[in-house]
N, C-alpha and C positions, 0 to 999 in steps of 0.2 A: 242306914243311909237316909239322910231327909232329902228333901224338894229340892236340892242345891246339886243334887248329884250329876245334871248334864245330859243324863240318862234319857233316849226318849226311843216312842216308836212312832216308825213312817210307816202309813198304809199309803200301798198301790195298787189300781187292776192294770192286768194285762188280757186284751185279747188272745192270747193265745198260751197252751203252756209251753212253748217252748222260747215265747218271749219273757214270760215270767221266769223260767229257769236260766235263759240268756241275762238279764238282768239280774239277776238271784249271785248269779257266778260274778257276775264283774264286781258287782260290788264287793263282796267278800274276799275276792282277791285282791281287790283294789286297798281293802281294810277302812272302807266306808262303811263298814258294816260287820257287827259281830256276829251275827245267824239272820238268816231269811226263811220264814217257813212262807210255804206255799201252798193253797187252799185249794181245793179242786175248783170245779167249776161252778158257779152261780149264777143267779139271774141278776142282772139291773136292770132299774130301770129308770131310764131319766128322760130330757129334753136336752136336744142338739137341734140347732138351727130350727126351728120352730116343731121339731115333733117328737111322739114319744114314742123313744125305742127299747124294746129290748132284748138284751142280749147277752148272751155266757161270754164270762171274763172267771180268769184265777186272779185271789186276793195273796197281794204279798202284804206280811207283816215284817218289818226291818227295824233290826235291832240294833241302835246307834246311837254316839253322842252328839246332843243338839248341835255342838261346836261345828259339827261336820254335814250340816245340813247344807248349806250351798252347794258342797262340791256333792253330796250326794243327790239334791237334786237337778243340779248339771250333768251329770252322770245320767240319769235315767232319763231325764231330756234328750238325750244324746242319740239312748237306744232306745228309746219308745217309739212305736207305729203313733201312737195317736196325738194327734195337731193340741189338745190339751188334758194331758193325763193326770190325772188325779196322784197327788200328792202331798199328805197331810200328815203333820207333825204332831205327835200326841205326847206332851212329856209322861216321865213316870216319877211318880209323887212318892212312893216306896215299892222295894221288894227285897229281893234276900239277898243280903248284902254280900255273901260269896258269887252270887252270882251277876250282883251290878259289876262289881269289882272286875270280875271277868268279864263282859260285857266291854267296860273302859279298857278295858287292857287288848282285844282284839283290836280297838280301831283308834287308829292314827291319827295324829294330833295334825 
């Protein structure tokens, strides 16, 4: 499969894992999403409102077609705690082509 294939991953944090696994589930039912792994906990750290915090969040990596990024990121807006959740779109330029293939066919057009 080349660069044409649609194919992308969304990273998100979630404060909490039971927000990451509440959002982990919708989507994949929803079929915004072909698999979501979910990372234990890590440190970030950044700047909010003038200062630097940090703080343990679980990483979702979402596996999905580009096609479906609106409704996927309307989705996780929906059910996010945080006023601006990280939400970013990573195409995939190749991989194994049984398993793009699979991938396209989990989520809904």
């Amino acid at each position: 499969m080349d660069g044409d294939n649609n194919c992308t991953v969304v990273l998100v944090t979630a404060g909490s894992q039971e927000e990451a696994e509440n959002i982990a589930t919708a989507l994949v039912e929803l079929r915004l999403a072909a698999c979501v792994n979910i990372l234990p906990i890590h440190c970030s750290v950044y700047v909010w409102e003038g200062k630097v915090n940090k703080d343990k969040e679980w990483q979702l990596i979402i596996k999905t077609k580009l096609s479906q990024f609106p409704a996927l990121e309307a989705k996780i807006q929906e059910l996010h705690s945080y006023d601006v959740p990280e939400i970013i779109a990573i195409p995939i330029v190749n991989g194994s082509q049984p398993y793009l293939q699979w991938m396209l066919n989990q989520v809904t057009q």
